[in-house]
C-alpha positions as CSV (number, residue, x, y, z in Angstrom):
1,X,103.0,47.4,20.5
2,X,100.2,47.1,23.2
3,X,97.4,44.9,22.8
4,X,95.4,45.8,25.9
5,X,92.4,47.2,24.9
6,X,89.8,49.5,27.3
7,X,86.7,47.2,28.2
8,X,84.1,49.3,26.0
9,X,86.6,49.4,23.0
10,X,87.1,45.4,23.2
11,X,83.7,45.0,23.3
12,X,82.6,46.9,20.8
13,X,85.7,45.8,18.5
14,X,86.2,42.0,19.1
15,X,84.1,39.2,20.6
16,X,85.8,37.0,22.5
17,X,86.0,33.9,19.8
18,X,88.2,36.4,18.1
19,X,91.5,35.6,16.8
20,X,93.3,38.4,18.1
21,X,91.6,37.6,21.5
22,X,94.7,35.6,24.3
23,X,92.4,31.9,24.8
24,X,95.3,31.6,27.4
25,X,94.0,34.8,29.2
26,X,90.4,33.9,28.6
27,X,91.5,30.3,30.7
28,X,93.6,32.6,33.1
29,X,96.9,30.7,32.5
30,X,99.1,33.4,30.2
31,X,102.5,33.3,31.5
32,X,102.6,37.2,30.6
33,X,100.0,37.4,33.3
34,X,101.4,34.9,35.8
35,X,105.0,36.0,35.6
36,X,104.3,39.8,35.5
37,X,106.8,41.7,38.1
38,X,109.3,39.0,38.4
39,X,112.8,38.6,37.1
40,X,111.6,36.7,33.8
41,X,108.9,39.2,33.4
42,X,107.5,38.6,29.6
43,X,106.1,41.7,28.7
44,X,102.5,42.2,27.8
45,X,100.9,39.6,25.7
46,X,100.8,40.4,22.1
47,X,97.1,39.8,21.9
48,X,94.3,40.6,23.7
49,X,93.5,40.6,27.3
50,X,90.3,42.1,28.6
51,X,88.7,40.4,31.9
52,X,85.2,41.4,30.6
53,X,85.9,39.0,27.5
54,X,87.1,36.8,30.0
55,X,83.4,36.8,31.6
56,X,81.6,36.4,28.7
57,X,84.0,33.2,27.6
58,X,83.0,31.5,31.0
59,X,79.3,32.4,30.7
60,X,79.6,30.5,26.4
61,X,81.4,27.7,28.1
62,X,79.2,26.5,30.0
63,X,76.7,26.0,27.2
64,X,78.8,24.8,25.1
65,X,82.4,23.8,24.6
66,X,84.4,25.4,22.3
67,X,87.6,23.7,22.6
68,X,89.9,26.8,23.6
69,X,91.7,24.4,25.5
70,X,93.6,23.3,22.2
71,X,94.8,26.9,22.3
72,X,96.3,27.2,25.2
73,X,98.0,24.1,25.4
74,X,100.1,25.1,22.3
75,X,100.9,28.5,23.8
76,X,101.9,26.9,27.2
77,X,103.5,23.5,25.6
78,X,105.6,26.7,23.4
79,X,106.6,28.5,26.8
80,X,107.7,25.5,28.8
81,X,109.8,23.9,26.4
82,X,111.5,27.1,26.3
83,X,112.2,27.2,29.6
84,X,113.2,23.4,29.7
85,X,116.0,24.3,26.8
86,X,116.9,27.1,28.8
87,X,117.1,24.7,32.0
88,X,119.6,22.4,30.2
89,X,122.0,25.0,29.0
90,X,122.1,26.4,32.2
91,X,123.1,22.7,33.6
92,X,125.7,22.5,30.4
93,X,127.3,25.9,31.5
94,X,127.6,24.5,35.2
95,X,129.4,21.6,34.0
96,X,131.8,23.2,32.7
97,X,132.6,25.6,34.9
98,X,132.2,23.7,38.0
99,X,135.1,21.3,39.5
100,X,133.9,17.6,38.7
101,X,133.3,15.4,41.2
102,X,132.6,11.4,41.5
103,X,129.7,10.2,40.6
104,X,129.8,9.0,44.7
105,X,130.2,13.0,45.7
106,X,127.6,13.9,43.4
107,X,124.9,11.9,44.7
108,X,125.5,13.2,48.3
109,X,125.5,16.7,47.2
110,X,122.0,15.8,45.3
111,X,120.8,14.6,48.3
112,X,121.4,17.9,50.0
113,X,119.9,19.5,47.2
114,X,117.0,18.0,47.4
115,X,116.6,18.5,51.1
116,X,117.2,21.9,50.8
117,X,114.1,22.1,48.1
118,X,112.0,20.1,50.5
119,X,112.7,22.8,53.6
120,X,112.2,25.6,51.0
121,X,108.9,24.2,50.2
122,X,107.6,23.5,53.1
123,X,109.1,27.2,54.7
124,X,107.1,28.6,51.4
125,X,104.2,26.7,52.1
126,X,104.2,27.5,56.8
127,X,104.2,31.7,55.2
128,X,101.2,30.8,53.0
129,X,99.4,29.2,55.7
130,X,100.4,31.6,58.3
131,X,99.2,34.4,55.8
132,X,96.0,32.7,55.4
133,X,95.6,32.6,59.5
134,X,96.1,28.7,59.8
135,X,98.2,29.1,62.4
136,X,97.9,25.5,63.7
137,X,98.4,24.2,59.9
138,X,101.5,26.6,59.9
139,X,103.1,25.1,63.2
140,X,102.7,21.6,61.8
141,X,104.6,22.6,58.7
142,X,107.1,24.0,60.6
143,X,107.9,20.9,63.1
144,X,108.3,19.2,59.5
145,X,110.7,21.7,58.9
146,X,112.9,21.1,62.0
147,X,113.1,17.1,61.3
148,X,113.8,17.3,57.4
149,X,116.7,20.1,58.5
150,X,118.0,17.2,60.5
151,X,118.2,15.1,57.9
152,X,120.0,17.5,56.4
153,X,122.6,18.1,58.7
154,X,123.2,14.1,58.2
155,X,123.7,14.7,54.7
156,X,125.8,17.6,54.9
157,X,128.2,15.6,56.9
158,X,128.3,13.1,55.0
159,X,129.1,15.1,51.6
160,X,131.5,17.3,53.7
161,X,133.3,13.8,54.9
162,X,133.8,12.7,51.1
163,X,136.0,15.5,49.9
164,X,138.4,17.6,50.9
165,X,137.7,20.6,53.2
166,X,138.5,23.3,50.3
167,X,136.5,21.5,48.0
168,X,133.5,21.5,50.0
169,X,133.4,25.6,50.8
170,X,132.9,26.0,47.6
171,X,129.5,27.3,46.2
172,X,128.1,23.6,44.8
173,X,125.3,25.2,42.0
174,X,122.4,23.5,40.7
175,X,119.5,24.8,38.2
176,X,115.9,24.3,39.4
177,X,114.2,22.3,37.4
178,X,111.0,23.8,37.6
179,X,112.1,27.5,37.0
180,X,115.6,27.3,35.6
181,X,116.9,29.8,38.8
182,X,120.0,29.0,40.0
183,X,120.2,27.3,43.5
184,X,123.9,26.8,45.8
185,X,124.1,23.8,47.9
186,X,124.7,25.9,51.1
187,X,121.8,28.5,50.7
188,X,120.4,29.3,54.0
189,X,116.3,28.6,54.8
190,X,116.2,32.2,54.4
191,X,117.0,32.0,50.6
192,X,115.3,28.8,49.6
193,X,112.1,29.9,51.3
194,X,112.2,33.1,49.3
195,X,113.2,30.9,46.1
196,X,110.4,28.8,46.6
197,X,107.9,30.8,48.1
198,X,108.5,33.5,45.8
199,X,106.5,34.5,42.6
200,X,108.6,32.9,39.7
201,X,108.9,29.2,41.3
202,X,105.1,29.0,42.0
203,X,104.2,31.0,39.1
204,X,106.3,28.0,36.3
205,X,104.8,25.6,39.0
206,X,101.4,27.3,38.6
207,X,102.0,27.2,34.9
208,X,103.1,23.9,34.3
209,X,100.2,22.5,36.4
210,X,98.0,24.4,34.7
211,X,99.3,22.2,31.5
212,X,98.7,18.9,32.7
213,X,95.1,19.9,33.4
214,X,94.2,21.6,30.2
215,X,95.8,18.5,28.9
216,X,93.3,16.2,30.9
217,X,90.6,18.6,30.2
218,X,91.3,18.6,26.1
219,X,91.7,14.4,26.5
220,X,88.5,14.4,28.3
221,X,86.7,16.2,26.0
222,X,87.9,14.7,23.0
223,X,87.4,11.1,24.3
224,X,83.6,12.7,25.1
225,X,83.6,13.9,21.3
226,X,84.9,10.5,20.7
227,X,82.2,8.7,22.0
228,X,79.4,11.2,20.7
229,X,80.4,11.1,17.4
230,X,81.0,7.1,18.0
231,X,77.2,7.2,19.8
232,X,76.2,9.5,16.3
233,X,77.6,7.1,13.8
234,X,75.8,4.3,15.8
235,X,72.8,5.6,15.5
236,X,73.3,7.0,12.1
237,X,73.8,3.4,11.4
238,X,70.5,2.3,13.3
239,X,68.9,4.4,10.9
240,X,69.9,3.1,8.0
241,X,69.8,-0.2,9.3
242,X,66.5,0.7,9.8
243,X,66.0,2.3,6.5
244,X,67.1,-0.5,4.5
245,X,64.7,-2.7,6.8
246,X,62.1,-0.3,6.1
247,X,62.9,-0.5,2.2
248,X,63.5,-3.8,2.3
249,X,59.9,-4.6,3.7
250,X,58.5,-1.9,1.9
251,X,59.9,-3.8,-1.1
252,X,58.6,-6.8,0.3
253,X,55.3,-5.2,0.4
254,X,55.4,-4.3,-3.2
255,X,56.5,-7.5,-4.2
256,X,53.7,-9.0,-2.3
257,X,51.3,-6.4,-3.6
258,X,53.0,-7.5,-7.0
259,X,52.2,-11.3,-6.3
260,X,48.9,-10.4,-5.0
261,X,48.3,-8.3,-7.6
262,X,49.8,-11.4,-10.2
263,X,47.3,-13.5,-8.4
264,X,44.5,-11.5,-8.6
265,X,45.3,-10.8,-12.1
266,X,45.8,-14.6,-12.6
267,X,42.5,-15.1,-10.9
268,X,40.5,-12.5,-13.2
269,X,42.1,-14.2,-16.0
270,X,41.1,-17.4,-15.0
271,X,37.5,-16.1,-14.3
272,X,36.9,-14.5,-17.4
273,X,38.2,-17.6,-19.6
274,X,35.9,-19.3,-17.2
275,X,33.4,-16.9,-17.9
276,X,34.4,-16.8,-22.0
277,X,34.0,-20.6,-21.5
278,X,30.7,-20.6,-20.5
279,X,30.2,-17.9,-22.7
280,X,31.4,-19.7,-25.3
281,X,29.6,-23.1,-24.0
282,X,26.6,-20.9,-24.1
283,X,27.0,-19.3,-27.4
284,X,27.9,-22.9,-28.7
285,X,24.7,-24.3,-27.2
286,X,22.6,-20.9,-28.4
287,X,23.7,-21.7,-31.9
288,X,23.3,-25.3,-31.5
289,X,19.7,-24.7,-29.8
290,X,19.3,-22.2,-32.5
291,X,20.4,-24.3,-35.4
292,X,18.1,-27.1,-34.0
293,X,15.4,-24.9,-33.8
294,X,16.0,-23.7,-37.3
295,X,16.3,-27.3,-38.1
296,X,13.3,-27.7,-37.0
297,X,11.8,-25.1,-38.2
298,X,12.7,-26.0,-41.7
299,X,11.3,-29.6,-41.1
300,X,8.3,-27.7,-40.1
301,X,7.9,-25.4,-42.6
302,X,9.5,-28.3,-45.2
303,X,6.7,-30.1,-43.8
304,X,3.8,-27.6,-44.0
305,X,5.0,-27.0,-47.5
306,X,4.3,-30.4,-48.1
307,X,1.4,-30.5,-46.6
308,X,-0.1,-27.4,-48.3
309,X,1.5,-29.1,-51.2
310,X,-0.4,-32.0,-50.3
311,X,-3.4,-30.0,-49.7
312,X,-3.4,-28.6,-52.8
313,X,-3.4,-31.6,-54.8
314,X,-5.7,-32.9,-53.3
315,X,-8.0,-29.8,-53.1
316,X,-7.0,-29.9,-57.0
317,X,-8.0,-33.4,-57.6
318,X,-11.0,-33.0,-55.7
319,X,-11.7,-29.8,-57.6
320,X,-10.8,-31.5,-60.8
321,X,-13.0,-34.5,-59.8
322,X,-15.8,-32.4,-58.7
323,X,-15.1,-30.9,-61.8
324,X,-15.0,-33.5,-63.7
325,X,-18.3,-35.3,-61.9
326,X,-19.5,-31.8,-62.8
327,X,-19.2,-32.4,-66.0
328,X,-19.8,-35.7,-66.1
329,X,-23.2,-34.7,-65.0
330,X,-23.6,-32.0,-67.2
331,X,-22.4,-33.9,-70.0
332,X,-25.5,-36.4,-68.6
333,X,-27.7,-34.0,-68.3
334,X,-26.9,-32.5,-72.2
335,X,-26.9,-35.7,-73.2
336,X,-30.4,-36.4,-71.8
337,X,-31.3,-33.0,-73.0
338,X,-30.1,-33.9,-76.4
339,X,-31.6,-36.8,-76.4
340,X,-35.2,-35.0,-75.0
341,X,-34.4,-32.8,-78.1
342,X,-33.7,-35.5,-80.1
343,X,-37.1,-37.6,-79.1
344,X,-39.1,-34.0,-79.6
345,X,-37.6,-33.4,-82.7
346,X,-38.4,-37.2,-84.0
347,X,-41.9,-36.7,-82.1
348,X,-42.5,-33.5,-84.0
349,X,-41.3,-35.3,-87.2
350,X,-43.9,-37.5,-86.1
């Protein structure tokens, strides 16, 4: 079932963080895309691809990260080891179809192998500059071409020298490593340019190198995360060292508030028994100046009473002397009357 989407449905459908949405397309590395039209075409993608999602993912992405990366890696890491199981059952096959050879024969014929990937290469790589217009660059490719097809020859000659002639016309195989294609050990320049210039080989190449730098990328950005959240927990624990510092003087504080407040308590304390002292000391001298003073008043008073006392008696013996002078006299002065009385009674007797 197709996946592909118009651009105003996907956008009014899905959002590019959605699930359903290729992060291997949105990081333009989806070997459905890269190896569409070839012989190991995949077929279209069974999630979506829409280049205006791609848009918006690269306008997110460069304010924040959202880790895609993770994505595609496992969908790539999933295609390549695919192709690497299917590159070592294609070398199984050829072992056991092809005629063995020493291990001395088989080094030579690698050695032409591997020359004739170098020429391919380069012969790929002279059309790409030639199609570019580097013509100079191109030229400089191709004189590299020339001396590594000497070497070459040498090698040639020296495989074709260590076995027999009928061994040696036949078709020597080997699987490419990088795309699992077959290639023969006498393949003209022709055929190993168009091998290696051709869409599959630099589309695994383009694939595979697109894996090693989403892998650097994710590694990257991990060890960044790393060292944030490393850079976060260090400060997080500044903070609470700080914290504990701050509740540690603040409880420092308080306890010297508390002390102070002790102190000052203490103080108080000992001011008002000071001042309850002196209180008392004064209260105690009060009464004591109070008692004397009563003291003394009762010795006054004690002593006025006796005085009046005094006083009295004597105003009482001088009244009963008066009295009795009083008397005395009129007792004098009765008897003198009498005795007038007495003499003028006798005289009137007379």
């Amino acid at each position: 079932m197709c996946c592909v989407l118009t651009g105003d449905e996907t956008r009014q459908r899905v959002k590019f963080t959605d699930e359903r949405v290729c992060k291997s397309h949105l990081l333009n590395c989806c070997p459905h895309d890269i190896l569409s039209g070839t012989r190991m075409d995949l077929g279209e993608c069974s999630k979506i691809h829409d280049l205006a999602l791609r848009a918006d993912y690269e306008i997110a992405s460069k304010e924040r990260d959202l880790f895609f990366e993770l994505d595609a890696v496992d969908h790539l890491e999933s295609f390549i080891a695919d192709c690497d199981r299917r590159t070592e059952l294609a070398k199984k096959r050829l072992a056991e179809t092809q005629e063995e050879i020493s291990a001395e024969v088989a080094a030579k014929a690698e050695k032409v192998h591997e020359l004739n990937e170098e020429i391919g290469k380069l012969l790929a790589k002279a059309e790409q500059l030639g199609a570019e217009g580097n013509v100079d660059e191109a030229q400089t490719v191709l004189q590299e071409v020339e001396r590594v097809r000497t070497k070459k020859k040498d090698a040639e000659e020296e495989y074709r020298n260590s076995m027999p002639a009928s061994s040696f016309q036949q078709q020597k195989l080997r699987v490419c490593e990088v795309c699992s294609a077959y290639l023969g050990l006498h393949d003209n320049d022709r055929r190993l340019a168009d091998h290696f210039g051709g869409k599959l080989h630099l589309g695994f190449i383009q694939i595979r190198e697109k894996l090693e730098q989403l892998k650097k990328t994710v590694q990257d950005k991990q060890e960044r995360r790393n060292q944030e959240r490393l850079r976060r927990r260090e400060e997080r624990e500044k903070e609470e060292k700080m914290k504990k510092r701050t509740k540690s003087r603040s409880r420092e504080r308080k306890r010297s508030r508390s002390r102070e407040r002790d102190r000052e308590r203490r103080r108080r304390r000992s001011r008002s028994a000071s001042r309850e002292k002196r209180r008392s000391r004064s209260r105690s001298k009060e009464r004591d100046r109070r008692r004397r003073h009563r003291s003394r008043s009762r010795s006054r008073s004690r002593h006025s009473r006796e005085h009046s006392h005094k006083s009295s008696r004597d105003r009482d013996r001088e009244r009963d002397s008066k009295h009795s002078s009083s008397e005395r006299r009129s007792d004098g002065l009765n008897g003198r009357t009498e005795s007038r009385r007495h003499d003028d009674r006798e005289a009137g007797e007379i």
